[in-house]
N, CA, C and O atoms as a GROMACS GRO file, in nm:
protein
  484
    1UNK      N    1  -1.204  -1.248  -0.305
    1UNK     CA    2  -1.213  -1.392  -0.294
    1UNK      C    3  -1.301  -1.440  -0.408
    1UNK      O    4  -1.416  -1.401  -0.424
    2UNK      N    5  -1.236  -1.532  -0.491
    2UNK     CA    6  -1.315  -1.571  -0.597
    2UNK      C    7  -1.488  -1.614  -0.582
    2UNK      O    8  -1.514  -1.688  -0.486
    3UNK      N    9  -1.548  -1.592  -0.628
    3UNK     CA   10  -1.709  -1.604  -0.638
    3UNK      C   11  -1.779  -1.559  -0.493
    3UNK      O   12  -1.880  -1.608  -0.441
    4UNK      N   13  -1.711  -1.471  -0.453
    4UNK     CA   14  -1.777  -1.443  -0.298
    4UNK      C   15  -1.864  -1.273  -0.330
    4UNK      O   16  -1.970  -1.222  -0.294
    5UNK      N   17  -1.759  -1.236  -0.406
    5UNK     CA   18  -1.783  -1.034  -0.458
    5UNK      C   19  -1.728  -0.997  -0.348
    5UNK      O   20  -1.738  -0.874  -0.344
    6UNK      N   21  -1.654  -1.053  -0.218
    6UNK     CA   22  -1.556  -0.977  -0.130
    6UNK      C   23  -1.380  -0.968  -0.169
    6UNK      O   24  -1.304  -1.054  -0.213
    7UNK      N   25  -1.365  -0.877  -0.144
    7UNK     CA   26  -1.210  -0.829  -0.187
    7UNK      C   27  -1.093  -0.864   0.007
    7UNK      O   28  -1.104  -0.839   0.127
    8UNK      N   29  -0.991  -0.937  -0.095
    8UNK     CA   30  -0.941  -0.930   0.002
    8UNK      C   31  -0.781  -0.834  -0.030
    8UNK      O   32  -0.714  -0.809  -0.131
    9UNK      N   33  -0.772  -0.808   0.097
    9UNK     CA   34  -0.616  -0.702   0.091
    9UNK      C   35  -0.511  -0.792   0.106
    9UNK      O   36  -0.536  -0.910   0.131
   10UNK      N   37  -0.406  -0.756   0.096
   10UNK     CA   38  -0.284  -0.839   0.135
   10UNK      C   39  -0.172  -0.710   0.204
   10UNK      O   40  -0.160  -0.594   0.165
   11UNK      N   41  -0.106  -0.775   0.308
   11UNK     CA   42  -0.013  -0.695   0.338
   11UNK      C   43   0.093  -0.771   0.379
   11UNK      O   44   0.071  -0.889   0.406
   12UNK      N   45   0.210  -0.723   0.391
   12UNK     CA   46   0.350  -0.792   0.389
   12UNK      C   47   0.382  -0.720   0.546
   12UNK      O   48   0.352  -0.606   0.578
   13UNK      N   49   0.462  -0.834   0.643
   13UNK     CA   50   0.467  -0.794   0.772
   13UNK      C   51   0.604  -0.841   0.764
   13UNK      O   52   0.641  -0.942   0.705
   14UNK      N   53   0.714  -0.712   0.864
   14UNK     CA   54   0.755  -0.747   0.906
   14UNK      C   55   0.810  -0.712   1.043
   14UNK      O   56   0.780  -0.608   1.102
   15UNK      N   57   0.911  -0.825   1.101
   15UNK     CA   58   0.937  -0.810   1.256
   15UNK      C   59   1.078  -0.763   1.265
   15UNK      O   60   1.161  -0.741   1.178
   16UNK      N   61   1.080  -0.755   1.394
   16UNK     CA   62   1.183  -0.706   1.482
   16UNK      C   63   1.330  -0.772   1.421
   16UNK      O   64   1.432  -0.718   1.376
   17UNK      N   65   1.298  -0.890   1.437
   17UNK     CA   66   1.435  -0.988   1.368
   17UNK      C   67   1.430  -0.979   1.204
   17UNK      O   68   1.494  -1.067   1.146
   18UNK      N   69   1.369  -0.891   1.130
   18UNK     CA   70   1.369  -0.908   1.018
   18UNK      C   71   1.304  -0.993   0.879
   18UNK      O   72   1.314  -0.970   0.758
   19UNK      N   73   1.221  -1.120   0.971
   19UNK     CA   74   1.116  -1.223   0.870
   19UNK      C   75   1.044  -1.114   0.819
   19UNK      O   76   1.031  -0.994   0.842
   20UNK      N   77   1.011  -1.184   0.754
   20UNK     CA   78   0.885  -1.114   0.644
   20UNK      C   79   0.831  -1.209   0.590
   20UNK      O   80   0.892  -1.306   0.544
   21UNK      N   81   0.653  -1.188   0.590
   21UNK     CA   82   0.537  -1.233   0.525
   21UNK      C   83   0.446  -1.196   0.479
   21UNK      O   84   0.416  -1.080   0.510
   22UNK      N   85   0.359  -1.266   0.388
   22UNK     CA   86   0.232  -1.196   0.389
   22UNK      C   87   0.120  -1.239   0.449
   22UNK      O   88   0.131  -1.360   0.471
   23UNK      N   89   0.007  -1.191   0.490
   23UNK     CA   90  -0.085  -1.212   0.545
   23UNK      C   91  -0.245  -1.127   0.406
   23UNK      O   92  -0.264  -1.024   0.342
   24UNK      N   93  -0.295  -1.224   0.425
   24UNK     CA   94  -0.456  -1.170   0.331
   24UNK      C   95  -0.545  -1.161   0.424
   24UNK      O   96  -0.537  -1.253   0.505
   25UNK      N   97  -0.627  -1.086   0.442
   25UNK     CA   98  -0.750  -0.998   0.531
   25UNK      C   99  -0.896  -0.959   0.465
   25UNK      O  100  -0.887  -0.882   0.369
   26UNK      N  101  -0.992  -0.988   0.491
   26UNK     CA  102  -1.085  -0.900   0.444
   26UNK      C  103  -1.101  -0.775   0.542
   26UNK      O  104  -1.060  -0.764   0.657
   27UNK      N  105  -1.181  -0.674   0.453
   27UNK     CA  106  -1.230  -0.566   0.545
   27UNK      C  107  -1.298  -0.590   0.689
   27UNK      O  108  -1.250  -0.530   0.785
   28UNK      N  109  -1.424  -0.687   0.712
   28UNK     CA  110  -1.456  -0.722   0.796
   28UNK      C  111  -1.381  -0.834   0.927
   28UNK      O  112  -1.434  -0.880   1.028
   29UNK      N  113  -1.246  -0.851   0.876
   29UNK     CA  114  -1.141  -0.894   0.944
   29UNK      C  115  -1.090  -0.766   1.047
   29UNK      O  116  -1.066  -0.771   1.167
   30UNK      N  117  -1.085  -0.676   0.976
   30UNK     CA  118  -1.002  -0.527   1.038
   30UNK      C  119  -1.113  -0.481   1.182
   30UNK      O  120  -1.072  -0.444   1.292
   31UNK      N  121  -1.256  -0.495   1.142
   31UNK     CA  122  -1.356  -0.451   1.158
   31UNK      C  123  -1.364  -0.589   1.294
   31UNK      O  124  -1.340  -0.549   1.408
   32UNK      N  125  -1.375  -0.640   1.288
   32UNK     CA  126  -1.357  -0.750   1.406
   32UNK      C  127  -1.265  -0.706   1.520
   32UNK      O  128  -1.296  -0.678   1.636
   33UNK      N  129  -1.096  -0.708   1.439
   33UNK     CA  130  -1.008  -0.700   1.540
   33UNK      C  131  -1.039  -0.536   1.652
   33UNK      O  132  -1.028  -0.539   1.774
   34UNK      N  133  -1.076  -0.411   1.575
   34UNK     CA  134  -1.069  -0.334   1.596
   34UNK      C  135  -1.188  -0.327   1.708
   34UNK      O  136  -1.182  -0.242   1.796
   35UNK      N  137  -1.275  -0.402   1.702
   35UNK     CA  138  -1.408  -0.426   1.829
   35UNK      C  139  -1.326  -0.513   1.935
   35UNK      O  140  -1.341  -0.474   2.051
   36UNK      N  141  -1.266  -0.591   1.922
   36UNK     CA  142  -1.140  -0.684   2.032
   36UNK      C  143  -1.067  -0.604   2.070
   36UNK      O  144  -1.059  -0.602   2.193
   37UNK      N  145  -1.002  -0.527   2.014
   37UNK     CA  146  -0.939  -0.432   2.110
   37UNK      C  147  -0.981  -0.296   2.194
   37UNK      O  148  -0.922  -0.235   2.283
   38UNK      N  149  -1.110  -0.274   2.126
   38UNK     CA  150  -1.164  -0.193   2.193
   38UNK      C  151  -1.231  -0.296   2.335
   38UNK      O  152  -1.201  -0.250   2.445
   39UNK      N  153  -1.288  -0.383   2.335
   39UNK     CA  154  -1.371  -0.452   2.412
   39UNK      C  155  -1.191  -0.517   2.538
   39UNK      O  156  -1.208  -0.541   2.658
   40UNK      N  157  -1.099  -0.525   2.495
   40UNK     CA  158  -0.980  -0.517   2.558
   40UNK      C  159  -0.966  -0.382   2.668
   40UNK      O  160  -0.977  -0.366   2.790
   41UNK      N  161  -0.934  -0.297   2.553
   41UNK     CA  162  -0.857  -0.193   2.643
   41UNK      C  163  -0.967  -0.058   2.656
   41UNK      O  164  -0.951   0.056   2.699
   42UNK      N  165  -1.083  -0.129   2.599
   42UNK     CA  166  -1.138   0.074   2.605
   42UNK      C  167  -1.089   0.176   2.483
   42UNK      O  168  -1.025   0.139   2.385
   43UNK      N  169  -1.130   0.306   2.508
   43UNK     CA  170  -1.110   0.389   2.384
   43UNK      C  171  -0.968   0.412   2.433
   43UNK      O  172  -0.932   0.453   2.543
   44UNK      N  173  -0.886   0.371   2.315
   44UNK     CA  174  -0.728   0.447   2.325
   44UNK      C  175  -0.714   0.602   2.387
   44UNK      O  176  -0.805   0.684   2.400
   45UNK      N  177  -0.602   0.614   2.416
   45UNK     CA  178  -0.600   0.743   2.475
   45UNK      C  179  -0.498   0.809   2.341
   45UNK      O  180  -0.466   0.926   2.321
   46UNK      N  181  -0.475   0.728   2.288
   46UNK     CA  182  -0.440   0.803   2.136
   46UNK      C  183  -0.490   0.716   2.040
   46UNK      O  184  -0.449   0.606   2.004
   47UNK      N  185  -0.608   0.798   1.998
   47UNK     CA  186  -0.650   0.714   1.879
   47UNK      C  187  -0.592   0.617   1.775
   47UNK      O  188  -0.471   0.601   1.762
   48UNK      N  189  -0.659   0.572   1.723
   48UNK     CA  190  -0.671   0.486   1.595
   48UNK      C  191  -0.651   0.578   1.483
   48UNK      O  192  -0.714   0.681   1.507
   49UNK      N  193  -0.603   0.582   1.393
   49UNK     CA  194  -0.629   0.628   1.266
   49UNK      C  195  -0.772   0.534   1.232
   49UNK      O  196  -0.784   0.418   1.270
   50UNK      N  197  -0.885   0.618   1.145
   50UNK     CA  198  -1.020   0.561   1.134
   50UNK      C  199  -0.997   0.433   1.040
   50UNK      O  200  -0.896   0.432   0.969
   51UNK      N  201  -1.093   0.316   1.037
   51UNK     CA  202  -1.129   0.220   0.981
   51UNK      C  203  -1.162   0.314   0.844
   51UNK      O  204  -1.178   0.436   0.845
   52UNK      N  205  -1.167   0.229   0.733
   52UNK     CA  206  -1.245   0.316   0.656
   52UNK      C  207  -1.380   0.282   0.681
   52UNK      O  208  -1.406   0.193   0.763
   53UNK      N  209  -1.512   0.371   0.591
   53UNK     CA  210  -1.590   0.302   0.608
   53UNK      C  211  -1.646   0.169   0.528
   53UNK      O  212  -1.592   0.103   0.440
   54UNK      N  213  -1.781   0.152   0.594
   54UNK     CA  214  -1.823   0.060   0.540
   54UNK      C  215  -1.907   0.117   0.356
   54UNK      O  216  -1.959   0.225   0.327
   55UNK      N  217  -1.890   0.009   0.284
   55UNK     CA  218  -1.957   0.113   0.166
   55UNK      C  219  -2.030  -0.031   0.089
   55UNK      O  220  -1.959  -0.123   0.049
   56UNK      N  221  -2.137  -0.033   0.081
   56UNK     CA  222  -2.240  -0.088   0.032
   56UNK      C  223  -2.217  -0.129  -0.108
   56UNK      O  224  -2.159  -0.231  -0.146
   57UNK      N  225  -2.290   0.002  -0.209
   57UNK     CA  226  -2.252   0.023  -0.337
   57UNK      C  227  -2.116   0.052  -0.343
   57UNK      O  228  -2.060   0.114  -0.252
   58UNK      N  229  -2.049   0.005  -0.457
   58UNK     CA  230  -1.928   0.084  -0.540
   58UNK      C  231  -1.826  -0.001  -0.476
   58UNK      O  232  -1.721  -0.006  -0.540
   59UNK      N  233  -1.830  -0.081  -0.345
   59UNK     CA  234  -1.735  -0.103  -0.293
   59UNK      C  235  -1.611  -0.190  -0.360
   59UNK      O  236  -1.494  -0.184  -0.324
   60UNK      N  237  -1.662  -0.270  -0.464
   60UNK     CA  238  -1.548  -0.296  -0.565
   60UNK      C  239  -1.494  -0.239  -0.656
   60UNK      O  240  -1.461  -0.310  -0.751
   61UNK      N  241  -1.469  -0.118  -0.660
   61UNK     CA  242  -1.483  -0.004  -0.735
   61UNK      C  243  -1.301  -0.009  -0.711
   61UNK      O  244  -1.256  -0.020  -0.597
   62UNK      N  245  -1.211   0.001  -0.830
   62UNK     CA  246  -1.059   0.044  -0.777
   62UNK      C  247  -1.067   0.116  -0.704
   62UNK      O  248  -1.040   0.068  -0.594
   63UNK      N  249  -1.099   0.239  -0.702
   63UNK     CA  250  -1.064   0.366  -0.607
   63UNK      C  251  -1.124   0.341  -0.527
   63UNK      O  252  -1.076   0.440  -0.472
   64UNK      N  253  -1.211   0.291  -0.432
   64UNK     CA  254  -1.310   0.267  -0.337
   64UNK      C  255  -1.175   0.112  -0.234
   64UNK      O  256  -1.153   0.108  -0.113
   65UNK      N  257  -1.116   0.010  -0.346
   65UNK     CA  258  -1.024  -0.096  -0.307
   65UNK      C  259  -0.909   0.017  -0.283
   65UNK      O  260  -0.898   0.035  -0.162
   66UNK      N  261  -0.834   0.086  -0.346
   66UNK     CA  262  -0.720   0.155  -0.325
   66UNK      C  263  -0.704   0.254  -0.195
   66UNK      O  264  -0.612   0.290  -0.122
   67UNK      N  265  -0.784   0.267  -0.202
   67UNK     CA  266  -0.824   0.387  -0.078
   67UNK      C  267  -0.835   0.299   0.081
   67UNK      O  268  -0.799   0.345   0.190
   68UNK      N  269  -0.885   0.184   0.059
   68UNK     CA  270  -0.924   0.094   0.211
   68UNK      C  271  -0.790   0.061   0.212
   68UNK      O  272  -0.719   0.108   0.301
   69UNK      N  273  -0.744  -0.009   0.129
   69UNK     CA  274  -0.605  -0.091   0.097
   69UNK      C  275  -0.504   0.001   0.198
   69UNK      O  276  -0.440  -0.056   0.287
   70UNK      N  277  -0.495   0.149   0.178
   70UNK     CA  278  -0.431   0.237   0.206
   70UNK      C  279  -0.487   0.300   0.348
   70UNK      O  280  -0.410   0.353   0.429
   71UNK      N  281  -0.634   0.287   0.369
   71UNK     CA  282  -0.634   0.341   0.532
   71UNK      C  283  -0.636   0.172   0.586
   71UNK      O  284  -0.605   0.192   0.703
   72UNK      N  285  -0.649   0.049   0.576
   72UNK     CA  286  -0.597  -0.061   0.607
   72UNK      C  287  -0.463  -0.062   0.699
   72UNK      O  288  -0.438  -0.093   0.815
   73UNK      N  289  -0.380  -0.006   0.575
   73UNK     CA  290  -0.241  -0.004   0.597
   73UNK      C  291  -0.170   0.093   0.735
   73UNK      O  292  -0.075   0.068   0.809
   74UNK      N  293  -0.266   0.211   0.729
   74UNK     CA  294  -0.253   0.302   0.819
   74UNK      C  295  -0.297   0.229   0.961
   74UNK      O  296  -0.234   0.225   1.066
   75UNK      N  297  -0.412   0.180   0.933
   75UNK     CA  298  -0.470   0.147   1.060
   75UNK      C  299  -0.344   0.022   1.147
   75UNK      O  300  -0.270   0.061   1.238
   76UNK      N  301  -0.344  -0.107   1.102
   76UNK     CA  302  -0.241  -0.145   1.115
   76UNK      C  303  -0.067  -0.150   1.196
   76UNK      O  304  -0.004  -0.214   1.280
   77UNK      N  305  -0.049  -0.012   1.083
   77UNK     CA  306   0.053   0.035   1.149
   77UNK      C  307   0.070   0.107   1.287
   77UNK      O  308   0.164   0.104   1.366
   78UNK      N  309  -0.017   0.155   1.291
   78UNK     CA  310  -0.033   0.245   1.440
   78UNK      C  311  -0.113   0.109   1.540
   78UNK      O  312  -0.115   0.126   1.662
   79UNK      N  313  -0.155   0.020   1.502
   79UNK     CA  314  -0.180  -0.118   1.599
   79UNK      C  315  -0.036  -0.154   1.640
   79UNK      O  316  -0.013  -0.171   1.759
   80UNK      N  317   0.084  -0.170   1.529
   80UNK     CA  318   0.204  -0.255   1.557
   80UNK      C  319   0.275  -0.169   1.633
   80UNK      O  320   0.333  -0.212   1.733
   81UNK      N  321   0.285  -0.007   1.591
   81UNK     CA  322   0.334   0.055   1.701
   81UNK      C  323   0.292   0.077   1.817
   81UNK      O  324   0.345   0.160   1.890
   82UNK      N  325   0.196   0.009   1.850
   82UNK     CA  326   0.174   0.022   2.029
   82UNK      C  327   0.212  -0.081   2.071
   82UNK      O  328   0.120  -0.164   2.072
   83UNK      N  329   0.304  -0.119   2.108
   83UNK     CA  330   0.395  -0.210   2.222
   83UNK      C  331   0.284  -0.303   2.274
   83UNK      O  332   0.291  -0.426   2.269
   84UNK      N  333   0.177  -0.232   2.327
   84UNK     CA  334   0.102  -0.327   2.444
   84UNK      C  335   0.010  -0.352   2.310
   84UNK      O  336  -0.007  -0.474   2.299
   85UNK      N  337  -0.033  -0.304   2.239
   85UNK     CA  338  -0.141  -0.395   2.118
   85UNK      C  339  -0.064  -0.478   2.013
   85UNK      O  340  -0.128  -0.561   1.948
   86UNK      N  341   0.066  -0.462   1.993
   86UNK     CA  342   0.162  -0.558   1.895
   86UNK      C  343   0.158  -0.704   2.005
   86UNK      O  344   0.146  -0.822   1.973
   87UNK      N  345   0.168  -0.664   2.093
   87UNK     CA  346   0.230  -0.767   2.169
   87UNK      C  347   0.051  -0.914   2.220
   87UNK      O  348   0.047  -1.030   2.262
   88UNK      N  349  -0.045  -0.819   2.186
   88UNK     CA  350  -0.165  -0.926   2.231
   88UNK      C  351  -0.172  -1.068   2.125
   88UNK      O  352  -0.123  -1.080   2.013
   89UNK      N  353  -0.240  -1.157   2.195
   89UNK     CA  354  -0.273  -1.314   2.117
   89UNK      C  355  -0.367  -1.244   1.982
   89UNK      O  356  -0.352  -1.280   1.866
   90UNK      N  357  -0.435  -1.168   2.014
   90UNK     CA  358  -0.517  -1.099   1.872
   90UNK      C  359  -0.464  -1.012   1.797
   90UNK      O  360  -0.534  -0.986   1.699
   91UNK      N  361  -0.383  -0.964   1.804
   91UNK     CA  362  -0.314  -0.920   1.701
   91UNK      C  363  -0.199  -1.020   1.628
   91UNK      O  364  -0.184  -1.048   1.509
   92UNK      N  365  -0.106  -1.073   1.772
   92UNK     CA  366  -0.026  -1.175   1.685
   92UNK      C  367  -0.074  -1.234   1.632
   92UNK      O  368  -0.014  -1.243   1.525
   93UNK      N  369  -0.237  -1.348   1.634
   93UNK     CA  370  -0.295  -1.375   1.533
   93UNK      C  371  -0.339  -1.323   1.399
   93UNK      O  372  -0.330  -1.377   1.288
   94UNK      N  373  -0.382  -1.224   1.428
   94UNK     CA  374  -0.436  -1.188   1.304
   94UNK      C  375  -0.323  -1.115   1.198
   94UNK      O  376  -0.358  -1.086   1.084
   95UNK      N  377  -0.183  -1.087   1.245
   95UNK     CA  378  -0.059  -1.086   1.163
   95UNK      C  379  -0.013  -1.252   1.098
   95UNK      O  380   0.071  -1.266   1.009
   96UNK      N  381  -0.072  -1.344   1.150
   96UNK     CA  382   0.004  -1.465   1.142
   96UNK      C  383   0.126  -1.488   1.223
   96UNK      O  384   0.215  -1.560   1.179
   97UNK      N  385   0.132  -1.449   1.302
   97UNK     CA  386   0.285  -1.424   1.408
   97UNK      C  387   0.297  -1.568   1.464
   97UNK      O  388   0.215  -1.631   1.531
   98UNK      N  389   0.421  -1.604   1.420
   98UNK     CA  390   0.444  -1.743   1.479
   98UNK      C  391   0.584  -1.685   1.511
   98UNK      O  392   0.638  -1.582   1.469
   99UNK      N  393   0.636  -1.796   1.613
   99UNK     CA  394   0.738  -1.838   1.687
   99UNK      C  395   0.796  -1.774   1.794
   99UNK      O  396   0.728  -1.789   1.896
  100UNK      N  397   0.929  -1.686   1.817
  100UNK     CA  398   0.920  -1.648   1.932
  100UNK      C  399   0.841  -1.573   1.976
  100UNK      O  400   0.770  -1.521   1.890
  101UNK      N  401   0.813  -1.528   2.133
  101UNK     CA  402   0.748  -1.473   2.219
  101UNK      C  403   0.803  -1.288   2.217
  101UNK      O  404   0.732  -1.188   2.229
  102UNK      N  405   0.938  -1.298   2.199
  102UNK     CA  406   1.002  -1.174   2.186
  102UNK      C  407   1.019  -1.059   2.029
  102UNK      O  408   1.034  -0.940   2.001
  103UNK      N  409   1.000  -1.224   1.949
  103UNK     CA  410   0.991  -1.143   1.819
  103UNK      C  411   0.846  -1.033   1.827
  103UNK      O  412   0.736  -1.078   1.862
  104UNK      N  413   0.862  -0.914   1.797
  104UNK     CA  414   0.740  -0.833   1.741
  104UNK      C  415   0.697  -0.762   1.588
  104UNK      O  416   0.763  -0.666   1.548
  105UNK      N  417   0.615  -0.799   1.530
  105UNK     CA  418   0.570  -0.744   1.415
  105UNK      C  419   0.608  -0.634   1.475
  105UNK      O  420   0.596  -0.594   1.591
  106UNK      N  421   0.684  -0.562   1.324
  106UNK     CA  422   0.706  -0.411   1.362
  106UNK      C  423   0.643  -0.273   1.252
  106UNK      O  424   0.619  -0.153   1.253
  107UNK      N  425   0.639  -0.412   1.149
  107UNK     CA  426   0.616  -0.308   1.039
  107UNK      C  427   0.487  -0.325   0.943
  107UNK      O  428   0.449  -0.435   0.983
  108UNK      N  429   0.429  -0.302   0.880
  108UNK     CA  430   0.328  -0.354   0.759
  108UNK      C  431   0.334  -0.267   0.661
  108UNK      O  432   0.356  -0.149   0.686
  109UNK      N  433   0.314  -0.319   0.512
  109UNK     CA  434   0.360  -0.269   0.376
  109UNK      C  435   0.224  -0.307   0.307
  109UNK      O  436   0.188  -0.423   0.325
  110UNK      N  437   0.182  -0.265   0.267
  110UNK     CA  438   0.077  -0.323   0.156
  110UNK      C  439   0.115  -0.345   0.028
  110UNK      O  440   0.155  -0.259  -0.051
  111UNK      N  441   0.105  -0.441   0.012
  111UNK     CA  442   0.151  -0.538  -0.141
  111UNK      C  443   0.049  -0.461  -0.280
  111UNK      O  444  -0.013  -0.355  -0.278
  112UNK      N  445   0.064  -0.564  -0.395
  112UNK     CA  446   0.001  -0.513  -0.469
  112UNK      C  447  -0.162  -0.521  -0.458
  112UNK      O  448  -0.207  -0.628  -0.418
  113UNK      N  449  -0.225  -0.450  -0.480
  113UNK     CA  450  -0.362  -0.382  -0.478
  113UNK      C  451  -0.460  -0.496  -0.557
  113UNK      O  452  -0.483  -0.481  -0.677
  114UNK      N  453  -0.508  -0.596  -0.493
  114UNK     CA  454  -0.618  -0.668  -0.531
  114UNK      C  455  -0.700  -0.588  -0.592
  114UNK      O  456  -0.715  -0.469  -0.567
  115UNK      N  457  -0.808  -0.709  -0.753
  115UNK     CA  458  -0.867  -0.706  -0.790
  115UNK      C  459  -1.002  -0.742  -0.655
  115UNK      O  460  -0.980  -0.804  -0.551
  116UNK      N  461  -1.121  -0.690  -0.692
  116UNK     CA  462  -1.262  -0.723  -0.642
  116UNK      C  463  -1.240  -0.899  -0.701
  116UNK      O  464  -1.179  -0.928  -0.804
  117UNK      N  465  -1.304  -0.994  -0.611
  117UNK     CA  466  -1.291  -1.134  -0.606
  117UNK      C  467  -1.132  -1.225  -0.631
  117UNK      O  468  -1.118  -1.346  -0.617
  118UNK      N  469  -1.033  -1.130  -0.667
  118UNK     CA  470  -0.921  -1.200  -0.641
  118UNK      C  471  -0.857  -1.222  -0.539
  118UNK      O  472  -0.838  -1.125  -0.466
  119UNK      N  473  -0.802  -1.360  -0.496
  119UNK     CA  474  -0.762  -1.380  -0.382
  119UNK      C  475  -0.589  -1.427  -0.396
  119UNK      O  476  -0.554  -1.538  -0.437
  120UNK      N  477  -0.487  -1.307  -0.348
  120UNK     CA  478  -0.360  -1.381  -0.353
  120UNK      C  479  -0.309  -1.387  -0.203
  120UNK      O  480  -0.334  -1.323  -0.101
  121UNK      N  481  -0.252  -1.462  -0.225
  121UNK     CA  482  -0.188  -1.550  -0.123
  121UNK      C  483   0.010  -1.470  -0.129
  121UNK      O  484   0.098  -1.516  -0.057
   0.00000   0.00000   0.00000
């Protein structure tokens, strides 16, 4: 995000019926939802693929962005494949999920790989 020094990700979603969008996230976006669903359902009985971590120094570092970008993406995906976590008000939010009730995010792609302070849309 321009003049902030936070990086945001972008990922491209799509659903059941086939739309497709993108959605932009910071790290501490992921890091939110992932305490909501724990504070929801408790510890999964099949994990999460891990958050990455948190990293202080370096964190605008390409390889330090490429690497989250990519366990981001992981994490994500194993959210949309659980039926009962695709389907919550906090996740359809935080995909941007509008309109029907039946449509479900099914998929997520990660777009091209943000710069540190660039923000695309």
């Amino acid at each position: 995000l321009p003049g902030t020094g936070h990086t945001a990700y972008v990922f491209e979603i799509l659903t059941s019926t086939g739309q497709t969008w993108k959605v932009t996230r910071r790290y501490s976006d992921f890091v939110d939802l992932h305490q909501k669903l724990l504070q929801m359902f408790g510890k999964p009985t099949r994990p999460f693929p891990p958050l990455p971590k948190k990293v202080i120094v370096g964190s605008q570092s390409s390889k330090v962005i490429e690497e989250r970008q990519r366990m981001l993406t992981t994490y994500l995906q194993a959210v949309l494949d659980n039926k009962i976590l695709s389907s919550t008000t906090e996740v359809r939010k935080f995909v941007d999920m509008k309109g029907d009730d039946e449509d479900v995010p099914v998929s997520v792609f990660r777009t091209n790989i943000p710069r540190p302070g660039e923000y695309k849309q």
